[in-house]
N, C-alpha and C positions, 0 to 999 in steps of 0.2 A: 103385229101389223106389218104388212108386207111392204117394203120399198118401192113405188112405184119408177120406173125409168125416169120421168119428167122430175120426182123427188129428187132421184139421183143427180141427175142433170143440176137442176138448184143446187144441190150442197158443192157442187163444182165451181158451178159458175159466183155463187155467194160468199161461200167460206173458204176455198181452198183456193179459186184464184189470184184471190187478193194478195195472198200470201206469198202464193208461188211466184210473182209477177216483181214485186219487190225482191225476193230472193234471188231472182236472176238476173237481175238486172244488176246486182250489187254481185255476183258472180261474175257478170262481165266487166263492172268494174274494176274489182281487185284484179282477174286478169290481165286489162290493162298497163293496170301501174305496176304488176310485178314485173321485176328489170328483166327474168329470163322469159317471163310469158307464160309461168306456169297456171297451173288450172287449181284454184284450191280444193283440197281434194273431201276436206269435210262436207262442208253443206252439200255438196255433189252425190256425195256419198249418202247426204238422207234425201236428197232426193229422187235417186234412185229405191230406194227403200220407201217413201212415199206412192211411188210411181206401180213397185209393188202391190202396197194396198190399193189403189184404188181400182189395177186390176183385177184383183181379188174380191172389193165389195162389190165389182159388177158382175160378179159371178156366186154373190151372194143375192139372200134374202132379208128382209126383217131386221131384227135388232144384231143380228150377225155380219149384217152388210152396213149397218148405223155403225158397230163395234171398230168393223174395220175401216171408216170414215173417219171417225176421230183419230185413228191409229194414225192414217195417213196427214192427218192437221197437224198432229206432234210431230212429223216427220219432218213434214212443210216449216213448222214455227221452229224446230232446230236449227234445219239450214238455212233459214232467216238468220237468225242470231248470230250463228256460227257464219254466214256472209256478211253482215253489217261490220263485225267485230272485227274479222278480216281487212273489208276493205278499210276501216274508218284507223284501223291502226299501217295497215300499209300504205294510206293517205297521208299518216303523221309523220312516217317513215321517209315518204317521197319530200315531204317538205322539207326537215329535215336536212334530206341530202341536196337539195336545191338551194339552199340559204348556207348552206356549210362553207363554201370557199371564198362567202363575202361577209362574215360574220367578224371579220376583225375591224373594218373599217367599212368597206361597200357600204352595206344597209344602214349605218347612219348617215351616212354623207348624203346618200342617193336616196334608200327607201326606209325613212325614218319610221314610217307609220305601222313598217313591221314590228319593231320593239314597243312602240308607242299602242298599237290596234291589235295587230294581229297575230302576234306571240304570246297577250294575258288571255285573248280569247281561244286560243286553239289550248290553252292550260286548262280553261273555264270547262270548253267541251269535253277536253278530256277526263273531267270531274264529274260532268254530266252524262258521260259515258260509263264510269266506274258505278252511279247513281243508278239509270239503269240496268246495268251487267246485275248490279247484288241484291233488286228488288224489281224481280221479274214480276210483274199481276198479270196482263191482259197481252197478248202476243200482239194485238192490232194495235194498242197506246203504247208498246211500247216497240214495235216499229216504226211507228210515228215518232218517236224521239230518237231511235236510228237513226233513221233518217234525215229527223231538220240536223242532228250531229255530221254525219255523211255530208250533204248540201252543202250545210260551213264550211266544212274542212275542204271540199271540193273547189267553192269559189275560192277560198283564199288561196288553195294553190293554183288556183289563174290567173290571180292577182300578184300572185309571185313569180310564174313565168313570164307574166308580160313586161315585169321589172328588168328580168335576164337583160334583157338588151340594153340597158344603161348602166345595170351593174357590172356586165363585161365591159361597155364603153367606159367603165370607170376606173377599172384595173388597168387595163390598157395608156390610160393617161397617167395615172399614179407611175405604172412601170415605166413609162418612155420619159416621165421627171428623175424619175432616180437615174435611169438609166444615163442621163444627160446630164446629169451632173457628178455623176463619179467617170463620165466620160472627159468632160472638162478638167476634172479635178487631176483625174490620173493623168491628161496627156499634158497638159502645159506643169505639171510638177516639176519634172526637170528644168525648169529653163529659169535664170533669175528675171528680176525684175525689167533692168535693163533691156535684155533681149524682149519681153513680155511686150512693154512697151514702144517698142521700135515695131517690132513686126505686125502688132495687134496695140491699136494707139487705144483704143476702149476698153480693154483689158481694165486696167486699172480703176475706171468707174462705173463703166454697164455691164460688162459681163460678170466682175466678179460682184457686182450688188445684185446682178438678175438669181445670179448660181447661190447665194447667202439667204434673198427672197424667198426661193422654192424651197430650199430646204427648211427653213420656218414654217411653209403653207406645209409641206408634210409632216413636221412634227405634229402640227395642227390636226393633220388629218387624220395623223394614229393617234393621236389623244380625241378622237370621237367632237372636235369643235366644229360648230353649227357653223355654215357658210364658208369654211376653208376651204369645198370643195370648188365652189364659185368661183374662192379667189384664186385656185389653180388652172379653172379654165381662163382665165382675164392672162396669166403671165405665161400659159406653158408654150405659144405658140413665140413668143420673143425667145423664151428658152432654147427651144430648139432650133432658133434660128443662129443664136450662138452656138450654138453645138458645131453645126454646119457652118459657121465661119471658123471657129476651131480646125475641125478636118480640114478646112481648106488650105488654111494657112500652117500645117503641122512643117508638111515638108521644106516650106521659107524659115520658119523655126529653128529647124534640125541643119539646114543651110548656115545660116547666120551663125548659129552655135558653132558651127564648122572653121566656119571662117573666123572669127572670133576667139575660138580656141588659138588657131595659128597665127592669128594678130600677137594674140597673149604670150604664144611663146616665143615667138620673132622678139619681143620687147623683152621677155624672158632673157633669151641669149644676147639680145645687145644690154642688156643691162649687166650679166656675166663678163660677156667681153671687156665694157666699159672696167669694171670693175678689176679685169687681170689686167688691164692696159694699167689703170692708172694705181695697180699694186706694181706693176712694173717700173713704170714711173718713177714711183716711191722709193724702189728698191733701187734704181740707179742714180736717183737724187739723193741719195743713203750713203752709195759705192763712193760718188765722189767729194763729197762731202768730208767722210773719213777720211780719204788721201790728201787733199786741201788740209786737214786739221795735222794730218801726221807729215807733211811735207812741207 
C-alpha cells in the first residue's frame, strides 16, 4: 500500500512531533545550564540522522517510506532520552554548584527547607530517573516521567537561586562578625586594663560582653542551631558599632600608652635615683660613723 502525502503529513504531525518538540526543547535546556554554552552533541546528532530519514521516506513509497518512518521515530526517541538525561543531570549538576559555598552553615540558618524539602527529593528524582533510564517501555510514558523529573529539578533550582540573595546577605554578616571581632580583639590586645578603661570607659562591660556575645551566636551558627542566625542580626549592628569606636579611639590608645610609658620610666629613674641618693647616704652615715667609733 502506497503512502499517501496527507498519511505522511499525519505520522509527522502525530508521532514524530511529539517527540521531536520535547527533545529540543530539553536541547536548549541543557544548553543553557551548561557553564561554557556548549551544544550537547548526542541527541543533535540523532536528530540529524532523524532528519535524514524523514527525508528519505518522502522520497520513498509504501512500506519502505513506513520502514524509514519508524527509523526516523528511534532516531527522534534517542535524542529524547539522550536530552532529558543531559539536561536532568546537568540540572543536578547546576544545583549542586549553587548550594556548594553555603552548605557549611548558609542553608540551615537561612534556607533550611533545602535539607529538610528539597535535597531528599532531588535524591527521590534521581531514583526515579535511574527507574526510568533501566526500564525503558513506551518512549511517550517515558518522556512523560522525563519530564515531570526535568520540571522538579527545574523548579527547585529557582527556588534555590532566589534564596542566593539572602544566602549571600548571610555570609556577608557572618564575615563582617568575625571580622569584628578578631578586629577588636587584635587591636586593644596590647594595651592593659588600666589604659582599656581610661580611654574606652565601656570596654570593660559592653564591648567586651558584646565581642564574647557574637562569638557564642557564631559557634551557634557553625553548629547548624536553629535561630542563631536571628540572634546575630538583633547584635551585629551594636557589634560593629564597637568596632568603629575601637578604630576611633586606637590612636588616644597608642597616645596614652606613650605617655604612660614615659610616666613609668620618669618614676622608674627617680626611684633609681632615690635609691643611689639614699645608698649614698648610707655609705656616708657608714664613713662617719667608723671614724667616731675609731676616734
Amino acid at each position: 500500500m502506497n503512502i499517501m502525502m496527507s498519511d505522511f503529513e499525519k505520522e509527522l504531525r502525530e508521532n514524530l512531533f511529539p517527540i521531536y518538540d520535547k527533545a529540543k526543547r530539553c536541547i536548549i535546556y541543557a544548553e543553557r545550564l551548561n557553564p561554557n554554552g556548549e551544544i550537547p552533541l548526542a541527541p543533535i546528532n540523532e536528530m540529524r540522522n532523524a532528519l535524514d530519514r524523514i527525508f528519505k521516506a518522502s522520497q520513498l513509497e509504501g512500506k519502505e517510506s513506513i520502514a524509514e518512518i519508524k527509523r526516523s521515530k528511534a532516531h527522534l526517541e534517542k535524542a529524547g532520552y539522550d536530552s532529558f538525561e543531559i539536561l536532568a543531570n546537568q540540572t543536578i549538576i547546576t544545583i549542586s554548584k549553587l548550594v556548594e559555598p553555603y552548605e557549611k552553615d548558609g542553608l540551615t540558618a537561612i534556607f533550611p527547607e533545602y535539607y529538610r524539602e528539597i535535597k531528599p527529593a532531588i535524591t527521590n528524582l534521581q531514583s526515579k530517573l535511574e527507574n526510568v533510564r533501566t526500564n525503558k517501555e513506551d518512549a511517550e510514558k517515558d518522556f512523560e516521567s522525563y519530564f515531570s523529573v526535568v520540571k522538579a529539578l527545574l523548579a527547585y533550582k529557582t527556588r534555590i537561586e532566589t534564596a542566593i540573595v539572602r544566602l549571600e546577605e548571610f555570609k556577608k554578616k557572618v564575615a563582617a562578625a568575625e571580622e569584628s571581632i578578631r578586629y577588636i580583639n587584635d587591636t586593644l590586645k596590647p594595651y592593659d586594663n588600666e589604659c582599656l578603661s581610661t580611654i574606652i570607659p565601656e570596654y570593660s562591660t559592653e564591648i567586651r560582653a558584646a565581642v564574647n556575645s557574637a562569638q557564642s551566636i557564631l559557634v551557634k551558627i557553625h553548629a547548624r542551631t536553629e535561630g542563631a542566625y536571628e540572634e546575630l542580626e538583633a547584635e551585629l549592628p551594636a557589634l560593629l558599632g564597637y568596632r568603629e569606636k575601637v578604630a576611633e579611639c586606637q590612636h588616644r590608645l597608642e597616645e596614652y600608652t606613650t605617655k604612660d610609658k614615659k610616666r613609668r620610666n620618669r618614676e622608674r629613674s627617680r626611684a633609681i635615683l632615690f635609691g643611689i641618693c639614699g645608698a649614698a647616704i648610707g655609705a656616708v652615715a657608714a664613713y662617719f660613723y667608723t671614724l667616731y667609733i675609731l676616734y
